[in-house]
C-alpha positions as CSV (number, residue, x, y, z in Angstrom):
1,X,22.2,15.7,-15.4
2,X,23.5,19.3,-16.0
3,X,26.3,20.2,-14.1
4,X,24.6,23.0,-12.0
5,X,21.2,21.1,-11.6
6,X,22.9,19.9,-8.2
7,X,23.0,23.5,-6.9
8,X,19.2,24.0,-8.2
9,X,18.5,21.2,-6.5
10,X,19.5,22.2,-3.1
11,X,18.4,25.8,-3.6
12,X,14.8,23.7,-4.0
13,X,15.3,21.7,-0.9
14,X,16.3,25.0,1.1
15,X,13.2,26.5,0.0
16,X,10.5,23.7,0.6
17,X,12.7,22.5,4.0
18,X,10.9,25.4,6.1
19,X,7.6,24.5,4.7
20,X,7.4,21.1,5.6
21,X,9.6,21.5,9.3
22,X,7.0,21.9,12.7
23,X,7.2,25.3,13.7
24,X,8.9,25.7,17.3
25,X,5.6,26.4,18.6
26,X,4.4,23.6,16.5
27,X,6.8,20.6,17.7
28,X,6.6,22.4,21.6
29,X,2.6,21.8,21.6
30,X,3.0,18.3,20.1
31,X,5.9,17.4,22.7
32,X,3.9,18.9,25.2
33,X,0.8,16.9,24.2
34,X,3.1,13.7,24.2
35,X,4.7,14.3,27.5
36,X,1.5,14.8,29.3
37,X,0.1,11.6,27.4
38,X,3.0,9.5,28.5
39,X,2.7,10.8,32.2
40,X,-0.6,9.9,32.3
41,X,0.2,6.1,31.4
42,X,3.3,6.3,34.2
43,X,0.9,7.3,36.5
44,X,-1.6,4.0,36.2
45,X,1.6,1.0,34.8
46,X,3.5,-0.5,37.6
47,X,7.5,0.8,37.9
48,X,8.3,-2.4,35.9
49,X,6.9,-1.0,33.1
50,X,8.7,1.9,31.3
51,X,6.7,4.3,29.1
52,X,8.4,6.1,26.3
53,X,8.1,8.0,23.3
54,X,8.7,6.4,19.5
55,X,8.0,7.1,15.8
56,X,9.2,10.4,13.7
57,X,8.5,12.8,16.8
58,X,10.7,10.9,18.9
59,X,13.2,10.6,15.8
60,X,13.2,14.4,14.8
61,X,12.4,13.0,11.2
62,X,8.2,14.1,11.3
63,X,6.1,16.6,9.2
64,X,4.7,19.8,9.9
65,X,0.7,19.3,10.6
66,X,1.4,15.4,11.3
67,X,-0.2,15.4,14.9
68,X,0.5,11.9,15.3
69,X,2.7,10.3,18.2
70,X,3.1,6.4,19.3
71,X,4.0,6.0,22.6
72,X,5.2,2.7,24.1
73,X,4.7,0.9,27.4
74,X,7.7,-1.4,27.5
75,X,7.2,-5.0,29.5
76,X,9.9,-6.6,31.3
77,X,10.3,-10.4,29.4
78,X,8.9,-12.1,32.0
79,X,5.1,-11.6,31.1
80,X,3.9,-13.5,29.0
81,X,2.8,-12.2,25.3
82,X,-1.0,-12.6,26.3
83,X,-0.6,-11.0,29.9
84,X,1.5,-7.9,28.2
85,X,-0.8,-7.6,25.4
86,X,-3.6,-7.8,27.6
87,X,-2.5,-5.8,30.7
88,X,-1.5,-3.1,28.8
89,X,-4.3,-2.3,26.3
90,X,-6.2,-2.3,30.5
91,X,-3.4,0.1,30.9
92,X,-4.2,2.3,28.5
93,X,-7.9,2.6,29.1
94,X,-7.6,2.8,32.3
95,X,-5.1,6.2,31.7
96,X,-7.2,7.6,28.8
97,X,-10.4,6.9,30.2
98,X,-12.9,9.9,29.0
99,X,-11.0,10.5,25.5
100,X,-12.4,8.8,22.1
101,X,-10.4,5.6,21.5
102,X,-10.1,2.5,19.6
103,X,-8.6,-1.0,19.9
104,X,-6.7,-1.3,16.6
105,X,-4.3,-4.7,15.8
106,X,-1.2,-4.9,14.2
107,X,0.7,-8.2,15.4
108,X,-0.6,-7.4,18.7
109,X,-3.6,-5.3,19.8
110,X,-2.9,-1.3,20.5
111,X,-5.1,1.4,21.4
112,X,-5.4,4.6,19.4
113,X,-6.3,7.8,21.3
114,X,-7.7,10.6,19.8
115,X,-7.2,14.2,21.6
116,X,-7.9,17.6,19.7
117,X,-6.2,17.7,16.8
118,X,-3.5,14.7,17.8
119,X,-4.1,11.3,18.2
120,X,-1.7,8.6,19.6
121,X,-0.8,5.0,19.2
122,X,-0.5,3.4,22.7
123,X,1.4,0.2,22.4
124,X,2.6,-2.4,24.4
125,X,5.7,-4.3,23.6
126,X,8.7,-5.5,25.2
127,X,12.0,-4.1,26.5
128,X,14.8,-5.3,24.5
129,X,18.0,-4.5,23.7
130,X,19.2,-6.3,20.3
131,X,16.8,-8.1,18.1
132,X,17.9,-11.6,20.0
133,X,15.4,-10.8,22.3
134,X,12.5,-9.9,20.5
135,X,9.1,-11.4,21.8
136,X,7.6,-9.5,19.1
137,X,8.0,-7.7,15.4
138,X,6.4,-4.3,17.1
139,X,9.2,-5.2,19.9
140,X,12.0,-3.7,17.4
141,X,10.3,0.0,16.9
142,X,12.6,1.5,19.9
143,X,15.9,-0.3,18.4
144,X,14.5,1.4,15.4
145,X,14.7,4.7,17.2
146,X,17.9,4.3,19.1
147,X,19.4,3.6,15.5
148,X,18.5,6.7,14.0
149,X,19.1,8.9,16.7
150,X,23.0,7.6,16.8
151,X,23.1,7.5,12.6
152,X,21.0,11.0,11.4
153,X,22.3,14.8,12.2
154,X,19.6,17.9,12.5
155,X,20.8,18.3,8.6
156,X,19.9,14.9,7.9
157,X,17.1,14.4,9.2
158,X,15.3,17.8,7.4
159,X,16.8,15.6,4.2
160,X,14.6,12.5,5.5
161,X,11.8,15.3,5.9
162,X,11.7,16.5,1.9
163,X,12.0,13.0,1.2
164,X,8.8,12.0,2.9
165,X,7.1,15.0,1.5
166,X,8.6,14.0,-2.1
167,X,7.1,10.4,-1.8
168,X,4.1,11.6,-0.9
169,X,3.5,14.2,-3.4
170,X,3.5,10.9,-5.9
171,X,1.1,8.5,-3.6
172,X,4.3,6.5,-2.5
173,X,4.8,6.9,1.0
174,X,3.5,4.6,3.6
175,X,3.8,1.2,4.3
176,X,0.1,0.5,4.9
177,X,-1.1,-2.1,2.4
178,X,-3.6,0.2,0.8
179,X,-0.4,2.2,-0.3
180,X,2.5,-0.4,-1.0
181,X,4.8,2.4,-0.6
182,X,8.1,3.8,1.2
183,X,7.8,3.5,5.5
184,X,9.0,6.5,7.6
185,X,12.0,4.0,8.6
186,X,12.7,2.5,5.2
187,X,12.8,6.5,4.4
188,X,15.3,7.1,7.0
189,X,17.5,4.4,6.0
190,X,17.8,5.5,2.8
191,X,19.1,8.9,4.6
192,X,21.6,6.8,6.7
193,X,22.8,4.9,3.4
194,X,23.5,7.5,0.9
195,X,24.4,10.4,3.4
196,X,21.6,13.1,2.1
197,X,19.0,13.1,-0.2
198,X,20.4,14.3,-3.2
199,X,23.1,11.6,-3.3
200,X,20.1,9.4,-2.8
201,X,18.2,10.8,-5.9
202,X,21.7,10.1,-8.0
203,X,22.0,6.6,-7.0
204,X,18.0,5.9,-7.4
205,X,18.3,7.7,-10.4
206,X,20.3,4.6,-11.8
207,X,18.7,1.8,-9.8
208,X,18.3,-1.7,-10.9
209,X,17.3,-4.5,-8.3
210,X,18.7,-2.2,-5.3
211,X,19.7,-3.9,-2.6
212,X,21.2,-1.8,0.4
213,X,22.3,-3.0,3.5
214,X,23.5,0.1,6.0
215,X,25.4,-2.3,8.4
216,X,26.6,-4.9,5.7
217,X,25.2,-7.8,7.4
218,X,24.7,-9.3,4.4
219,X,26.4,-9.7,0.4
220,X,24.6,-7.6,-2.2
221,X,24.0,-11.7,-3.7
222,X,23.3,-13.0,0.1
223,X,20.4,-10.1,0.4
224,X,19.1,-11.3,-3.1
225,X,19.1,-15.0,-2.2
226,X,17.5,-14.1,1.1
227,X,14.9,-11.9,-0.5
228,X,14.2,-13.1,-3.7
229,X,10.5,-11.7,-4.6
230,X,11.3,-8.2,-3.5
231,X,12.1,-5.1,-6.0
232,X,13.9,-3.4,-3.5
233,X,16.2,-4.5,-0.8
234,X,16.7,-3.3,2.5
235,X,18.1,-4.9,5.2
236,X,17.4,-3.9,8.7
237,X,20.0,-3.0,11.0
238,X,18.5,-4.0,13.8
239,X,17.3,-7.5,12.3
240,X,19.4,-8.8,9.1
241,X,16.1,-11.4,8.5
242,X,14.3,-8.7,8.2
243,X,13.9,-6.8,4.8
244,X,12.0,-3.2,5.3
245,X,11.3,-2.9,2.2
246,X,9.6,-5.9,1.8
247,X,6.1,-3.6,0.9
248,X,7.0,-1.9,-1.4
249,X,5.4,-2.7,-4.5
250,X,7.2,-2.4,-7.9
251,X,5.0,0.2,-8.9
252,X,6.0,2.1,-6.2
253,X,9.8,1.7,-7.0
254,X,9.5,2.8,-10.4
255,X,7.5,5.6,-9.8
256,X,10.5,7.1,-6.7
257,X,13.3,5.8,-9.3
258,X,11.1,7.9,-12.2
259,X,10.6,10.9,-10.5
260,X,14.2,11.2,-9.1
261,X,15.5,11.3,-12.9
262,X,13.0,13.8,-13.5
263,X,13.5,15.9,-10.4
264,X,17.5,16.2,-10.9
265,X,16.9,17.2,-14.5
266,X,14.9,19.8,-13.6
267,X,15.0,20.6,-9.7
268,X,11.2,22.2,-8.9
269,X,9.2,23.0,-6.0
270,X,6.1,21.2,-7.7
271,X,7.8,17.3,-7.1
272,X,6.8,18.5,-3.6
273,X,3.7,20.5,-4.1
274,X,1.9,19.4,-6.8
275,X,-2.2,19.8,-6.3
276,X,-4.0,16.8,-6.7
277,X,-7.1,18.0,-9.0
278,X,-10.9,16.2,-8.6
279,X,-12.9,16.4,-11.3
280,X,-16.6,16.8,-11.3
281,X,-19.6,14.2,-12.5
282,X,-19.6,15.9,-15.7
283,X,-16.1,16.0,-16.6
284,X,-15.9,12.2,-15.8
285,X,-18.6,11.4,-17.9
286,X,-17.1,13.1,-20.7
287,X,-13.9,11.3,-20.3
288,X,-15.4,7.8,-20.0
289,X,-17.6,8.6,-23.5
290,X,-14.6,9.9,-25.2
291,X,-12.3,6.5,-24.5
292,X,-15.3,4.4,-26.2
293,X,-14.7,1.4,-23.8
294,X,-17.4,-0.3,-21.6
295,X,-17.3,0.8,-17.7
296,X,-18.4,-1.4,-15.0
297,X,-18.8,-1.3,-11.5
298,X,-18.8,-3.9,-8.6
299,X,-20.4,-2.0,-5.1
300,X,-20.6,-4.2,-2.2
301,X,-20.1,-3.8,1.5
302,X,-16.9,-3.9,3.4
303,X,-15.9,-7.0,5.0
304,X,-15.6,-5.9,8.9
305,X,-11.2,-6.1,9.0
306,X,-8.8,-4.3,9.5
307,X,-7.4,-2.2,6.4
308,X,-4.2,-4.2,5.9
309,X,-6.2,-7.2,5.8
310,X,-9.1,-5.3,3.3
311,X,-6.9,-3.8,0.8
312,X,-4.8,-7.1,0.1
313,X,-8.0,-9.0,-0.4
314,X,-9.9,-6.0,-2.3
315,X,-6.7,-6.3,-4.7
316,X,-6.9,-9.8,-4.9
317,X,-10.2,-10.1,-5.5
318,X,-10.3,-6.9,-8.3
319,X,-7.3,-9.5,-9.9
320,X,-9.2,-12.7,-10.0
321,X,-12.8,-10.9,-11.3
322,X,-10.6,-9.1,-14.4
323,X,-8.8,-12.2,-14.7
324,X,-12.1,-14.2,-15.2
325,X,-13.6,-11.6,-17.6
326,X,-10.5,-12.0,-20.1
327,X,-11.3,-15.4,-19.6
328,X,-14.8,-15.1,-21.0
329,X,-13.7,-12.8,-24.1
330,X,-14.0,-9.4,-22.5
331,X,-10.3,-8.2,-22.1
332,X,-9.9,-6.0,-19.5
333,X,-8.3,-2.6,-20.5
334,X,-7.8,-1.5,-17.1
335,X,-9.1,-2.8,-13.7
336,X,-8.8,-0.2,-10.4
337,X,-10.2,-0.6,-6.7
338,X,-11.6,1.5,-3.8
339,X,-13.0,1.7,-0.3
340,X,-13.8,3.9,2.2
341,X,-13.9,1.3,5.3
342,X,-17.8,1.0,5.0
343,X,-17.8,0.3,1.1
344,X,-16.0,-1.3,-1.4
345,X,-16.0,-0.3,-5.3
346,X,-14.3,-2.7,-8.1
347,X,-13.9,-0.6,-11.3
348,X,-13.5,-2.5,-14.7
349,X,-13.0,-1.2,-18.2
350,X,-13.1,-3.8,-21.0
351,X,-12.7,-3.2,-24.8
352,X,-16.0,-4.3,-25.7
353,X,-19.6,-4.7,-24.4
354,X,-20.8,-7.4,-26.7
355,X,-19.4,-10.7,-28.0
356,X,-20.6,-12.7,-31.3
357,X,-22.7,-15.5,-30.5
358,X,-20.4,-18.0,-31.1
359,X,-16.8,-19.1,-29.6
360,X,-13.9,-21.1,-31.2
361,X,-12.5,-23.8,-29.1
362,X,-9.3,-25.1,-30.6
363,X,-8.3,-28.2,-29.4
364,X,-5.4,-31.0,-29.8
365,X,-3.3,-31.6,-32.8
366,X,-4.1,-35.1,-34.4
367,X,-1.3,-36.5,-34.1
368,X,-2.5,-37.3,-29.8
369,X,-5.0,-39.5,-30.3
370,X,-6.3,-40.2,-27.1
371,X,-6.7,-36.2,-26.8
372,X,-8.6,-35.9,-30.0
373,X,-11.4,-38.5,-28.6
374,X,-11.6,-36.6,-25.9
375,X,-11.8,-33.2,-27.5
376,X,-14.7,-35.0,-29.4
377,X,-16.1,-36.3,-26.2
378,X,-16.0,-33.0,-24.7
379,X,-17.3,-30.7,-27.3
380,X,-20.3,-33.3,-28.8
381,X,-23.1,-30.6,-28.3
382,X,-20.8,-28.1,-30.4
383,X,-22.9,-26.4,-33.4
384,X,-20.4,-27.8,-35.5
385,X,-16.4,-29.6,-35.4
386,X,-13.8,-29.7,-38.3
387,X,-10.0,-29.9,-38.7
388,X,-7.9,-26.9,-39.4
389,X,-4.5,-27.5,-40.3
390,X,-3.5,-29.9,-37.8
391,X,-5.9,-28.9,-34.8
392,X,-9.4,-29.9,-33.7
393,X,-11.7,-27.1,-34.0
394,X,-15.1,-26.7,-32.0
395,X,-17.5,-24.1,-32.6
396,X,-19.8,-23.7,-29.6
397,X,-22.2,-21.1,-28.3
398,X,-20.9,-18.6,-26.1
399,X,-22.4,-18.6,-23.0
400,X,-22.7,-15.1,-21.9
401,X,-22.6,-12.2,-24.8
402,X,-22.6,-9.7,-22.8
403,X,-19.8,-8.1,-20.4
404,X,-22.1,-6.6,-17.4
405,X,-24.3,-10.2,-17.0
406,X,-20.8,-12.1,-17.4
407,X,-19.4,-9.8,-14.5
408,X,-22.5,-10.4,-12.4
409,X,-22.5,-14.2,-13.2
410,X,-18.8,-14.3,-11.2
411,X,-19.7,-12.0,-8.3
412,X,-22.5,-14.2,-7.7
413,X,-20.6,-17.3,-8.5
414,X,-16.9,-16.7,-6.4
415,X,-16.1,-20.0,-5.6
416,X,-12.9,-21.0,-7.3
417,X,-12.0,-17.8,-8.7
418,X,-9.1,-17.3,-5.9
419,X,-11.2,-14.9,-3.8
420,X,-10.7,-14.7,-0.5
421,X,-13.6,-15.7,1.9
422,X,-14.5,-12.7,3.4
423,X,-14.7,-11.0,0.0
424,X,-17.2,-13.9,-1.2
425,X,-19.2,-13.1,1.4
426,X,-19.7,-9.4,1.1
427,X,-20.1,-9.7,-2.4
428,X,-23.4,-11.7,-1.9
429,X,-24.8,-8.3,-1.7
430,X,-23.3,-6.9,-4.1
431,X,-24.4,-4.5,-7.1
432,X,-23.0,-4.6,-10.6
433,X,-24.1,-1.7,-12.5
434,X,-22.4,0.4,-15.1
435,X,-19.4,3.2,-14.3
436,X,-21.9,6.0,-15.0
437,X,-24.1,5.2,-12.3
438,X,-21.2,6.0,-10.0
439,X,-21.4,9.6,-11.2
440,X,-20.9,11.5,-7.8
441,X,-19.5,13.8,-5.6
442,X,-18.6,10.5,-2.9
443,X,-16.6,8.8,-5.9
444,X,-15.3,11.3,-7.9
445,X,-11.8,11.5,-6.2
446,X,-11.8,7.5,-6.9
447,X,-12.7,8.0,-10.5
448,X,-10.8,11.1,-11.5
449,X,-7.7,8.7,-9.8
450,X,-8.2,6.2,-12.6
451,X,-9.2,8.2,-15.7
452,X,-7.1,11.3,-15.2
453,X,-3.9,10.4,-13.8
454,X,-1.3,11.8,-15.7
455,X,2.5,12.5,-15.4
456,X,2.9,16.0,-15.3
């Protein structure tokens, strides 16, 4: 990095700070709205209960135009999980009875309210004060809180601010499944850890198997033991068996560690601004005619979950289809996935659209007998058999030629392809059609996604 990149760098952040900061007329309507919301929930939950504010609002650390508050109604440990769960969603209705709302379920159930332009995640949860007493994961939000408040300055908190806004410029922020990215929390941690966010983007800049532990519960080689599937490593302060990066998906890591390099080399408002461009019918077309590969589509409806059990299962099941197409002799060049709550769309591009006739089965070397006889066994209806080198050899015909009736064949045939249930059922009505008959305006974000995304 150039020695006076560092000041370009902060003269960047100066400049994109006050564009992405509430306005004081911004974050006084939003508190406002919150304070009235929460009084509204004291006035129907028994004095056991306390109701207060959590998430980014309550941390200092949100976006401007992010209208979105959670606000807790914490249970005394008495109650039992079922009775808190269930007396306070009653709770919640009860206060926001007249306003649009809907049950929504994490570990537990929660109700989301939606008011003008804000809406509000009213959860119940327990009172606690360390981890030890947890009755519930969604139990550790307001140590969460307290923990930030006591570790993050005004000046740190605008840094957790560009950083949000720099992940998602780049599709990375989020820890909803459909994303795999970078939480508000794991965001702030990062803050805590490396003291601002340029220090951050010089130690990211060089990351390799990170593993970061603010409080130092744990070894660097104790995390690692503890967590050993995860690309990146961050312990919880609040909860040392808890890793809070444990979403984030390696694509995701590569791309933050990718664009800090190229950020500090040369610091620019557009890593924070860049305009995502959709491209029209037409201009898809073209692009799919010029790569000279064979599009396909799978179109089926939704299974009726929620969207962090969908987008797993959508991913799994786009994973198993591709994988059985290779299987078949169409290798797939690149496999992408979509929904919009109500539909799901599996996109495929293979190298080819036809195969010869024929397939090559090569079998055991000669030297196992028992295998060879049953090689022979096995492939007795082949069009013909021979030896080559020291290998059995079949030659059989292939039974599907063509890649859209062998992708149709395994939507219509799921079982044992590793697809999860709800998938298999929803693709008993599915379609399987060629990419160009997804040619509109309702897919074109989707498509321009997969066949124009480019690193600027």
């Amino acid at each position: 990095m150039k020695q006076d990149n560092g000041a370009k760098a902060r003269a960047v952040f100066a400049k994109v700070l006050p564009k992405i900061t509430p306005s004081r007329r911004e974050a006084s309507e939003c508190f406002a709205t919150a304070s009235a919301m929460a009084k509204k929930l004291e006035r129907v939950v028994p004095p056991a209960v306390e109701v207060r504010l959590a998430g980014s609002l309550a941390k200092g650390t949100n976006l401007s135009g992010n209208n979105e508050f959670d606000i807790f109604m914490l249970f005394p440990r008495h109650f039992s999980h079922h009775e808190m769960t269930m007396m306070g969603m009653q709770y919640a209705r009860r206060a926001f009875a007249g306003m649009r709302c809907e049950a929504r379920y994490a570990e537990h159930p929660y109700l989301q309210i939606f008011y003008r332009d804000y809406h509000a995640d009213i959860v119940p949860a327990y009172k606690i004060d360390s981890i030890s007493e947890r009755g519930s994961s969604v139990d550790r939000s307001q140590l969460h809180t307290a923990y930030i408040n006591a570790k993050l300055n005004a000046g740190a908190k605008g840094d957790v601010r560009l950083l949000k806004r720099f992940m998602k410029n780049f599709g990375i922020y989020g820890a909803e499944l459909r994303v795999e990215g970078f939480s508000g929390y794991l965001c702030e941690l990062l803050i805590v850890q490396y003291g601002s966010l340029f220090e951050l983007m010089k130690a990211a800049s060089q990351w390799h198997a990170p593993a970061i532990d603010t409080e130092r519960h744990l070894s660097e080689d104790a995390a690692r033991r503890k967590f050993p599937q995860a690309p990146l490593i961050v312990v919880d302060p609040t909860d040392p068996n808890r890793n809070v990066a444990a979403v984030v998906a390696h694509t995701s890591l590569s791309r933050f560690i990718f664009e800090c390099r190229r950020f500090l080399s040369q610091p620019s408002e557009k890593f924070f601004f860049t305009k995502k461009i959709v491209r029209t019918p037409k201009e898809i077309a073209k692009a799919m005619k010029v790569r000279g590969t064979v599009c396909l589509a799978v179109r089926f409806p939704a299974p009726k979950v929620v969207p962090d059990v969908l987008w797993p299962q959508l991913k799994k099941t786009a994973q198993a289809l591709s994988r059985k197409l290779s299987d078949q002799g169409f290798s797939a060049f690149g496999c992408y996935h979509w929904s919009d709550g109500t539909e799901c769309v599996i996109l495929f591009e293979v190298d080819r659209w036809e195969l010869p006739a024929i397939a090559k089965a090569v079998g055991p070397s000669i030297r196992f007998a028992r295998d060879c006889e049953s090689f022979v066994k096995k492939h007795r209806n082949a069009l013909n058999m021979h030896i080559e080198h020291d290998r059995m050899v079949a030659v059989e015909r292939r039974e599907v030629q063509h890649a859209l009736p062998a992708l149709a064949h395994a939507c219509r045939h799921p079982h044992g392809l590793g697809i999860p249930e709800n998938m298999e059922k929803a693709m008993a009505r599915c379609d399987v059609l060629g990419a160009e008959k997804m040619l509109s305006r309702k897919y074109a974000e989707f498509l321009s996604d997969y066949f124009f995304a480019k690193i600027a």
